[in-house]
C-alpha positions in Angstrom: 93.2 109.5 97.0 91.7 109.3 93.3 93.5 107.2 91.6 93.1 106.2 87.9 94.2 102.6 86.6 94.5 102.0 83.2 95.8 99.3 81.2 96.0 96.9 78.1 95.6 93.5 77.1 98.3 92.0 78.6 98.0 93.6 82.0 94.1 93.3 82.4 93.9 90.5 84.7 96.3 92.6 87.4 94.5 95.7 87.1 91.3 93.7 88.1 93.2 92.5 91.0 94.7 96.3 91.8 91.4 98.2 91.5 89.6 95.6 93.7 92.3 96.0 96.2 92.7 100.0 96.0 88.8 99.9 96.5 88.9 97.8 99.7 91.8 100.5 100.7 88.9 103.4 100.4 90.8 104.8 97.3 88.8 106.5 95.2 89.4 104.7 91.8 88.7 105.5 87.9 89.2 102.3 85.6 90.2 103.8 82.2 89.9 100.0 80.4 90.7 98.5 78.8 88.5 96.1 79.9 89.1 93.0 78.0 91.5 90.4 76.9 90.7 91.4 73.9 94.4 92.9 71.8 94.2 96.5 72.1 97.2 99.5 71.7 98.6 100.2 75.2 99.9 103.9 74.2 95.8 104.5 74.1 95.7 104.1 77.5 98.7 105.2 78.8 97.9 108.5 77.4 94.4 108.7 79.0 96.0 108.2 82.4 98.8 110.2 82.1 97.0 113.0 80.6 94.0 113.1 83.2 97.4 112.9 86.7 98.8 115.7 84.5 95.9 117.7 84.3 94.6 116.9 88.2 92.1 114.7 87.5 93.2 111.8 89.5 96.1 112.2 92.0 98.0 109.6 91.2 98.3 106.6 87.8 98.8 103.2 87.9 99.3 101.3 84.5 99.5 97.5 83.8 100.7 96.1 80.6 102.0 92.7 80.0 105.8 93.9 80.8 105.3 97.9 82.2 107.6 99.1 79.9 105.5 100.3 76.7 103.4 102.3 79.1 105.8 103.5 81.2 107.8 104.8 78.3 104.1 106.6 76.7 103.8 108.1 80.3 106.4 109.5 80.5 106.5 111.5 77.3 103.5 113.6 79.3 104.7 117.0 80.7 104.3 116.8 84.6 104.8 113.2 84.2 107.1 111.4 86.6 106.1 107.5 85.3 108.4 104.5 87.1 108.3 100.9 86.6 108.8 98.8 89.4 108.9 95.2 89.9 109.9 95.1 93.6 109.1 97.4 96.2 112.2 99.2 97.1 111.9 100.8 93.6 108.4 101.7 94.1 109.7 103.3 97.5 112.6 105.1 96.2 110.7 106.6 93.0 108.7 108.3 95.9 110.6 109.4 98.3 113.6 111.4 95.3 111.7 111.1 92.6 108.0 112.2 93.5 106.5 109.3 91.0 103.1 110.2 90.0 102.0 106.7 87.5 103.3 103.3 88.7 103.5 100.8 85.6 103.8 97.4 86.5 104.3 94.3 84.3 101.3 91.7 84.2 103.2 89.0 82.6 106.4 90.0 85.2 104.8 90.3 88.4 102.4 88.5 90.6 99.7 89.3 92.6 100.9 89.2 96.1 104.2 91.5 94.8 102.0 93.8 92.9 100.2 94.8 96.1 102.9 95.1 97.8 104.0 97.2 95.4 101.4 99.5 94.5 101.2 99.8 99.2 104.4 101.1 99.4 104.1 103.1 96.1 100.7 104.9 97.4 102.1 105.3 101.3 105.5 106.6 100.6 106.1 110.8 101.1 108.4 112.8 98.9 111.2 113.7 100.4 111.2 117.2 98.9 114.7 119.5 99.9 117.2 118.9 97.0 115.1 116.5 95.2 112.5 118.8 94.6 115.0 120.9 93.0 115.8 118.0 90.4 112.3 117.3 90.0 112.2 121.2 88.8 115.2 120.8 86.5 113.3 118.0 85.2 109.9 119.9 84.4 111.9 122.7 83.0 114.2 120.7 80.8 111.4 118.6 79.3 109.2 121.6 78.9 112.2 123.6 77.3 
């Protein structure tokens, strides 16, 4: 799967952690930055990895900031865009299997390592259900798009 990661300031030390890990897991992966502790605008790269899941380029997002909820909030103002933020698994699982998440924003300064793993796992094994979810995540489209 080609997965782009992205994230700011705040969540830069997790994403290390997540792309090393997708990488052992034979993901391919695109690191959008930011690449730094350095203070930068997390809408910047929420945008980039939202746009390039909504346009094909990567199958799936995963954004870090230092609580998830500035990116997952930019993301999801991207047509096509079906962003959740999850700090447990069972979140990560659900937002799959009804909701057919496509970006995963997590919280750097909210979660730890060995529960973002587990996390983003679940998150990147878990089907869509399809059948009368599919039909919501149609309303959705359509209602956004309207």
């Amino acid at each position: 799967m080609k997965i782009m990661v992205g994230c700011d300031h705040g969540g830069f030390e997790l994403k290390e952690k997540i792309v090393a890990h997708l990488g052992t897991l034979g993901h391919e992966v695109v690191d959008a930055g930011t690449n730094s502790l350095e203070s930068v605008d997390y809408p910047r790269y929420a945008m980039k990895v939202a746009r390039a899941v909504a346009r094909g380029e990567a199958d799936r997002g995963i954004l870090v900031c230092g609580s998830g909820i500035g990116m997952n909030m930019t993301a999801n103002r991207v047509s096509g865009i079906r962003a959740v933020l999850a700090y447990e698994p069972y979140g990560a699982i659900m937002s799959r299997r009804h909701n057919d998440s496509n970006v995963l924003c997590m919280g750097g300064r909210f979660t730890g390592l060995d529960m973002a793993l587990q996390i983003v796992d679940v998150w990147l094994r878990e089907p869509f259900e399809g059948g009368r979810h599919q039909r919501r995540i149609e309303l959705i489209d359509r209602l956004v798009d309207a």
